[in-house]
TORKOLRO-849865 format. One record per residue (C-alpha): residue number from 1; residue in three letters; x negated, y, z. Coordinates in steps of 0.001 Angstrom, whole numbers, plus 500000, padded with zeros to 6 digits. Each point is the difference from the previous one (the first is absolute). Layout:
<r><resi>NUM</resi><resn>ALA</resn><east>X</east><north>Y</north><up>Z</up></r>
...
END
This chain:
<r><resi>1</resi><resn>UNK</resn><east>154922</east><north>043856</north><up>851396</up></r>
<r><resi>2</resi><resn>UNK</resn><east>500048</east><north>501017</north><up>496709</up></r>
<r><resi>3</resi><resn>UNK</resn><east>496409</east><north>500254</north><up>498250</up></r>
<r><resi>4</resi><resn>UNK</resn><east>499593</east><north>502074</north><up>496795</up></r>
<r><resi>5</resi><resn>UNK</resn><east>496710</east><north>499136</north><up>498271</up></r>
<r><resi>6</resi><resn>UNK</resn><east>498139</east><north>501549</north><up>496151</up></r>
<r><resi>7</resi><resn>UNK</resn><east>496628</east><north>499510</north><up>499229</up></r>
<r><resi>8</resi><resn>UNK</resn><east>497631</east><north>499951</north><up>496805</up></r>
<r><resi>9</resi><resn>UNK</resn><east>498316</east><north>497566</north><up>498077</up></r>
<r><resi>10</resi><resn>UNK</resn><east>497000</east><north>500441</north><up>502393</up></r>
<r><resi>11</resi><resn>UNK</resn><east>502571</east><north>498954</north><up>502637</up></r>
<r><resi>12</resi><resn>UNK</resn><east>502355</east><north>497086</north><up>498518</up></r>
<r><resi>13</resi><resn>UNK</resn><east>497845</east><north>497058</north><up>502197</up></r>
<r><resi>14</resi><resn>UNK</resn><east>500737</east><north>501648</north><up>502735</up></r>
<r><resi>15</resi><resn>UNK</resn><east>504132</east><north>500272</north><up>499242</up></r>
<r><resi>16</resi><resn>UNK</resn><east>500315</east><north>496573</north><up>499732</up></r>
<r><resi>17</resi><resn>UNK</resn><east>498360</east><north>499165</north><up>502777</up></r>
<r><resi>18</resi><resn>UNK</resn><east>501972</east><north>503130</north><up>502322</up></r>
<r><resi>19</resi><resn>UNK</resn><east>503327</east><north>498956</north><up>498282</up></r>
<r><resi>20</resi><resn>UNK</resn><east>499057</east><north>496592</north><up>501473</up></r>
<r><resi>21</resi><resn>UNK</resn><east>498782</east><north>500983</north><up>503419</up></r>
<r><resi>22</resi><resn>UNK</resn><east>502520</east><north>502431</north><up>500497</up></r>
<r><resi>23</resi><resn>UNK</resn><east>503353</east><north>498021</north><up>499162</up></r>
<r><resi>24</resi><resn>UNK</resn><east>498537</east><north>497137</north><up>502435</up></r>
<r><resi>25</resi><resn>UNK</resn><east>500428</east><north>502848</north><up>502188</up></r>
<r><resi>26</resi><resn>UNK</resn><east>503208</east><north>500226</north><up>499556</up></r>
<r><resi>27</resi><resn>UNK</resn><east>499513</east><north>503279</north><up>498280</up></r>
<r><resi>28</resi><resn>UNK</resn><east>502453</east><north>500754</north><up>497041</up></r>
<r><resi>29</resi><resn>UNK</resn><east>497281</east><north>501117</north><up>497617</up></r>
<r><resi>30</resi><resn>UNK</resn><east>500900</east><north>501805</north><up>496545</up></r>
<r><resi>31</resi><resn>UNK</resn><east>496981</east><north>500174</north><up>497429</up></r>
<r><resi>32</resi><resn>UNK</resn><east>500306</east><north>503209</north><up>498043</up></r>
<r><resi>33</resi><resn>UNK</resn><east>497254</east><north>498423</north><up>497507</up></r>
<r><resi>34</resi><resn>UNK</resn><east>498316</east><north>499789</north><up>497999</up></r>
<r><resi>35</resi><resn>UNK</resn><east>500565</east><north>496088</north><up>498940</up></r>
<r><resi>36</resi><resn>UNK</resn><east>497267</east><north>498931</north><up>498121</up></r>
<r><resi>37</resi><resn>UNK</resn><east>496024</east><north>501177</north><up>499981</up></r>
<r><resi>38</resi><resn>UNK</resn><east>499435</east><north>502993</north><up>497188</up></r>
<r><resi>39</resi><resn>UNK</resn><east>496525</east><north>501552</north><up>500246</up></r>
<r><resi>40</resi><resn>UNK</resn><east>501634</east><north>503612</north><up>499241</up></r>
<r><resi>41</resi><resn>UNK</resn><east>503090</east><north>500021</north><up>501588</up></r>
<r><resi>42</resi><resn>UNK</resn><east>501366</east><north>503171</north><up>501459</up></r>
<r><resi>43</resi><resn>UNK</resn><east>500509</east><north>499679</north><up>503959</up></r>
<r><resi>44</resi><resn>UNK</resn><east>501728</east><north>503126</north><up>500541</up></r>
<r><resi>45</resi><resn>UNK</resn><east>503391</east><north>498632</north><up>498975</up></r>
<r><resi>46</resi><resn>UNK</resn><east>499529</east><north>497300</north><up>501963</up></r>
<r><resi>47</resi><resn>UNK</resn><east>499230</east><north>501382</north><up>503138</up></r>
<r><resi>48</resi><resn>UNK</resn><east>502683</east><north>503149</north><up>499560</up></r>
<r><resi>49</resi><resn>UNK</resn><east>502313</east><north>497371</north><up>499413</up></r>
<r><resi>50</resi><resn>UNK</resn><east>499133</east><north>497846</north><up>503600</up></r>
<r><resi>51</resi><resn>UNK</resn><east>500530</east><north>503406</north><up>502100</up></r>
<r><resi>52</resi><resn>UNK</resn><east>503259</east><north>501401</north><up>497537</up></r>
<r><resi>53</resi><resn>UNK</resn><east>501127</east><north>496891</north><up>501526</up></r>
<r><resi>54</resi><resn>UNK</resn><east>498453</east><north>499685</north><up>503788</up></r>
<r><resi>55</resi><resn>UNK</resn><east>501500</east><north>503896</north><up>500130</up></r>
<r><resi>56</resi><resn>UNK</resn><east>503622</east><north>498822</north><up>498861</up></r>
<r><resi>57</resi><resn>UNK</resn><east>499973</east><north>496921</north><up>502443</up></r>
<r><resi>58</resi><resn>UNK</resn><east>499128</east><north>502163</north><up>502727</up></r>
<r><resi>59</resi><resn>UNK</resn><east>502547</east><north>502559</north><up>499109</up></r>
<r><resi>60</resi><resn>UNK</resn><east>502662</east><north>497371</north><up>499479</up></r>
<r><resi>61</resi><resn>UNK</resn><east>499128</east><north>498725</north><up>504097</up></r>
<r><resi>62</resi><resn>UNK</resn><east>498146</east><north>496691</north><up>498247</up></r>
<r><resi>63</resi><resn>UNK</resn><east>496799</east><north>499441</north><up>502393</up></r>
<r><resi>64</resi><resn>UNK</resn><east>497193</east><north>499931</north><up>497431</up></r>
<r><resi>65</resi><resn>UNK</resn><east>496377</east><north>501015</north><up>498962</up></r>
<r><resi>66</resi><resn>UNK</resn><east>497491</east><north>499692</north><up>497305</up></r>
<r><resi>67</resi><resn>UNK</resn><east>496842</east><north>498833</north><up>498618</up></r>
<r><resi>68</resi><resn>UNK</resn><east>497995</east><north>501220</north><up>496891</up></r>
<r><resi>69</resi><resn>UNK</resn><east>497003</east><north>498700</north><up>499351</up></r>
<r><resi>70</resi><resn>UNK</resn><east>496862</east><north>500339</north><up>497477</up></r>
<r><resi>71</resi><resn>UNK</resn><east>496591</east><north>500194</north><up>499582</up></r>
<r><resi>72</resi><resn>UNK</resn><east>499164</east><north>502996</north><up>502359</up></r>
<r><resi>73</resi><resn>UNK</resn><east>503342</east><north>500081</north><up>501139</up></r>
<r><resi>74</resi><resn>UNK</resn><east>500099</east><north>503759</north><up>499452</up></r>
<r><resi>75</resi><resn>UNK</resn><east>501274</east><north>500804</north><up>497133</up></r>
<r><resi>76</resi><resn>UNK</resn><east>503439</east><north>497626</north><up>500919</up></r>
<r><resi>77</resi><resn>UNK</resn><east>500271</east><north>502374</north><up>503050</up></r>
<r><resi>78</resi><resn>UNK</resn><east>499822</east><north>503101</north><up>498036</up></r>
<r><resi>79</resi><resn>UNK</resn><east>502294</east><north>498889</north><up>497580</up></r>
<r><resi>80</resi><resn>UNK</resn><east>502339</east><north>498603</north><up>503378</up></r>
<r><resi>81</resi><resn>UNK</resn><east>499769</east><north>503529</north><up>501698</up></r>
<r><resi>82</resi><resn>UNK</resn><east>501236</east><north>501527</north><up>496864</up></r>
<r><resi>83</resi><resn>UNK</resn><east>503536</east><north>498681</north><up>501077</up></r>
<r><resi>84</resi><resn>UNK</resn><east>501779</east><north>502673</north><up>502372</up></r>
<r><resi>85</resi><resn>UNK</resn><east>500435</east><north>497832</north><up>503159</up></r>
<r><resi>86</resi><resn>UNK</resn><east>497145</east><north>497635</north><up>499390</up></r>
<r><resi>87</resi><resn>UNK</resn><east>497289</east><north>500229</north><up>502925</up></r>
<r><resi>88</resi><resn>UNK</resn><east>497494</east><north>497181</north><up>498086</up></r>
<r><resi>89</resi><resn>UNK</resn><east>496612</east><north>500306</north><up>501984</up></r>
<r><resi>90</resi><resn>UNK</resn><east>496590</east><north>498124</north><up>498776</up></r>
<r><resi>91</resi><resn>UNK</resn><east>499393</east><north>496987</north><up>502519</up></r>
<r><resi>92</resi><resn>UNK</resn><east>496496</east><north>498396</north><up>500254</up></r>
<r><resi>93</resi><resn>UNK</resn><east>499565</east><north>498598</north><up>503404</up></r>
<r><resi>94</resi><resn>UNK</resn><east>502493</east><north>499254</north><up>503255</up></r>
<r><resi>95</resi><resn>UNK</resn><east>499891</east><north>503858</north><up>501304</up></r>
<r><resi>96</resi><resn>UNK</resn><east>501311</east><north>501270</north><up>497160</up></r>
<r><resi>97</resi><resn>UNK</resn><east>502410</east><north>497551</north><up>499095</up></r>
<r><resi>98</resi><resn>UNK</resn><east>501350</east><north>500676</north><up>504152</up></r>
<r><resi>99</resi><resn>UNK</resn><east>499411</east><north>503779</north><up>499734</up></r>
<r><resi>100</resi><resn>UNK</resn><east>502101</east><north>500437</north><up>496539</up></r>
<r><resi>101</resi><resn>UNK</resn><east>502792</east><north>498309</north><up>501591</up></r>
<r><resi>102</resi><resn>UNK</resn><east>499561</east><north>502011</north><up>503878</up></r>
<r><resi>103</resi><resn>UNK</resn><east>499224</east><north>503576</north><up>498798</up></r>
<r><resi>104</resi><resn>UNK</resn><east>501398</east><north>500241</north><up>496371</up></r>
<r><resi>105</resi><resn>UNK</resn><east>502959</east><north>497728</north><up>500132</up></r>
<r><resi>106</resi><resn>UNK</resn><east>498474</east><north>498775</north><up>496432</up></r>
<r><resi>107</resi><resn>UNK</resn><east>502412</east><north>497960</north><up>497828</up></r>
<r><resi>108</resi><resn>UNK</resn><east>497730</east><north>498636</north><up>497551</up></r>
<r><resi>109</resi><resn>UNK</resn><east>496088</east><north>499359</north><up>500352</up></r>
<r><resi>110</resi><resn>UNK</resn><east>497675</east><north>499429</north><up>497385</up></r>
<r><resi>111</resi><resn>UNK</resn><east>497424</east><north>497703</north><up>500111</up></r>
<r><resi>112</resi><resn>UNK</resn><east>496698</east><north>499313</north><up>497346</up></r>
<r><resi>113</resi><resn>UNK</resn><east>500369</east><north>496204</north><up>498715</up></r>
<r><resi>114</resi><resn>UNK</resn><east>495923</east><north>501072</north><up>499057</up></r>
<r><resi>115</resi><resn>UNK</resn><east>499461</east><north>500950</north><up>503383</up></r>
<r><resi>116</resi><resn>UNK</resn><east>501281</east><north>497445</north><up>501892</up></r>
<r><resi>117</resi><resn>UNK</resn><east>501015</east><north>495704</north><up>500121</up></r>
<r><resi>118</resi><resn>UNK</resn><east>503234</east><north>499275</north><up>500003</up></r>
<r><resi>119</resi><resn>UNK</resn><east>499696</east><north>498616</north><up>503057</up></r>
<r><resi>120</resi><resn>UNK</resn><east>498843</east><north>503222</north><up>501304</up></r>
<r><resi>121</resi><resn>UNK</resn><east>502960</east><north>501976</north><up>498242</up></r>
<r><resi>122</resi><resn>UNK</resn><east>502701</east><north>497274</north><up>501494</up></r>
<r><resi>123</resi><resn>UNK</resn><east>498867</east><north>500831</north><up>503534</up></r>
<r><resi>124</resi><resn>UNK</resn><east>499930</east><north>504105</north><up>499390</up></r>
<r><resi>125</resi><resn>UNK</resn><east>503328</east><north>499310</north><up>498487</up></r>
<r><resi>126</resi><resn>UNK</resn><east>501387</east><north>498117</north><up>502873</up></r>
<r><resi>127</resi><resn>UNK</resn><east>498520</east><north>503068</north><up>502291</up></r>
<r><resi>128</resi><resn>UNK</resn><east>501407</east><north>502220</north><up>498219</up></r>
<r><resi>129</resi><resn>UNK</resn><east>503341</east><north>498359</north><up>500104</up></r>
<r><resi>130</resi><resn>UNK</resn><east>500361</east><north>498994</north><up>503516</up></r>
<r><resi>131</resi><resn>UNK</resn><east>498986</east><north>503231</north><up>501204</up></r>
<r><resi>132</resi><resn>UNK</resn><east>502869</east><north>503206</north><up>500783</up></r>
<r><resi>133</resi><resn>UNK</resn><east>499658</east><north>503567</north><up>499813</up></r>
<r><resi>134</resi><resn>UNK</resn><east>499560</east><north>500874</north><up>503309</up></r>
<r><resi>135</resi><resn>UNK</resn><east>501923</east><north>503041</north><up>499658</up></r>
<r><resi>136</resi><resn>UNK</resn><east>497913</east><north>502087</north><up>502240</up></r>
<r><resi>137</resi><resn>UNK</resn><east>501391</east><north>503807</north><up>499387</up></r>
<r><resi>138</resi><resn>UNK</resn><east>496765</east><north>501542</north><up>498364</up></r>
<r><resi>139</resi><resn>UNK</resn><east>500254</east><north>497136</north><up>497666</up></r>
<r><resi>140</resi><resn>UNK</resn><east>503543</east><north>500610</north><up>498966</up></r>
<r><resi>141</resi><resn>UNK</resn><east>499576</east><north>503717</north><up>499595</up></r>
<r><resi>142</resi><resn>UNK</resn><east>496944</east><north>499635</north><up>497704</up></r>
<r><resi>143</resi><resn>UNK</resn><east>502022</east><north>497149</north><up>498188</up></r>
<r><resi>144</resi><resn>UNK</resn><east>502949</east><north>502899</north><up>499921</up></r>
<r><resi>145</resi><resn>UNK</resn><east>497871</east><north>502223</north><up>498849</up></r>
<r><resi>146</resi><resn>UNK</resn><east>498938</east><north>498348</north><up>496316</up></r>
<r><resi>147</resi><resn>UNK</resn><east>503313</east><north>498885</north><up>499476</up></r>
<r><resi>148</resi><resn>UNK</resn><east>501574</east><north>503387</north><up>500040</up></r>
<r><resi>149</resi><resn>UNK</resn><east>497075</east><north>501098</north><up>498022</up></r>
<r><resi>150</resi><resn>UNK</resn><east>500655</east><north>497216</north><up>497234</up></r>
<r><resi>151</resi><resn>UNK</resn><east>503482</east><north>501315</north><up>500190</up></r>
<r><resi>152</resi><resn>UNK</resn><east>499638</east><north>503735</north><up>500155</up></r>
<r><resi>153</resi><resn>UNK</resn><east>496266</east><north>500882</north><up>499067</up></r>
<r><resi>154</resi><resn>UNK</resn><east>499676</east><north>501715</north><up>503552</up></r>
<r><resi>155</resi><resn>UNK</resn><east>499261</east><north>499041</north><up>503736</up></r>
<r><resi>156</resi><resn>UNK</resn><east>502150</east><north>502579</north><up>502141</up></r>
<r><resi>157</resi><resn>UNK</resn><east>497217</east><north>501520</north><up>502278</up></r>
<r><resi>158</resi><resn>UNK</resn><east>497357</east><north>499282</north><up>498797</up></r>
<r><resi>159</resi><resn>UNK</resn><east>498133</east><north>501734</north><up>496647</up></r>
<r><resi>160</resi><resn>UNK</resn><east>500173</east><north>497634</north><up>496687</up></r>
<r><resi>161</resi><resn>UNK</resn><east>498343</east><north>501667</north><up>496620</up></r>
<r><resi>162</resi><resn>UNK</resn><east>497895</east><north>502537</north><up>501797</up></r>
END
């Protein structure tokens, strides 16, 4: 599988070390950056970057998902979400790493490098990766149901911008 990962400077450690853990894998990882520590980088083109491209690969039929990581992790999965297709959801512990892949379908998680050992983000990582949307209907609809609104500003049915 393909594995698109961005980070910060608050995160690089942990790249190296996921780059690493992840191609032992087997995993055909693609960093997205940044390359070398700066105390006041910008993350946002980093992370925008990693799901432009996990969104593509998916699009194009190329099995793939992504991992941005920083300090809190949260401001890499705003920036993520900001892509239309991107479903990037905040991972701390082995529920939500399972439950972003089960009930969301998520294609990217974020993860805090601050918040957690590397260790710890490897195994939420491989959780996250080994685990498939389980496609239950209710799931799918509500996963329908913010992708037409990304696309069209509406969810048919139900009221938006009351």
């Amino acid at each position: 599988m393909r594995i698109h990962i961005a980070t910060d400077h608050a995160g690089l450690e942990f790249s190296d070390d996921l780059r690493r853990h992840l191609s032992a894998a087997g995993h055909d990882v693609i960093d997205h950056g940044p390359t070398s520590y700066d105390a006041l980088d910008d993350y946002p083109s980093f992370c925008i970057n990693a799901a432009l491209a996990v969104v593509a690969d998916q699009a194009a039929g190329i099995e793939c998902l992504g991992v941005v990581f920083g300090g809190s992790g949260n401001g890499e999965q705003i920036a993520a979400n900001k892509v239309a297709g991107a479903r990037a959801a905040l991972v701390w512990n082995d529920s939500t790493a399972l439950l972003a892949r089960q009930h969301n379908d998520a294609n990217m998680i974020s993860i805090g490098a601050r918040q957690h050992t590397v260790e710890e983000a490897k195994h939420f990582i491989d959780v996250f990766i080994s685990e498939p949307f389980s496609g239950d209907e209710r799931h799918a609809r509500r996963i329908d149901q913010i992708a037409e609104y990304e696309s069209t500003g509406l969810v048919v049915g139900h009221g938006i911008g009351r």
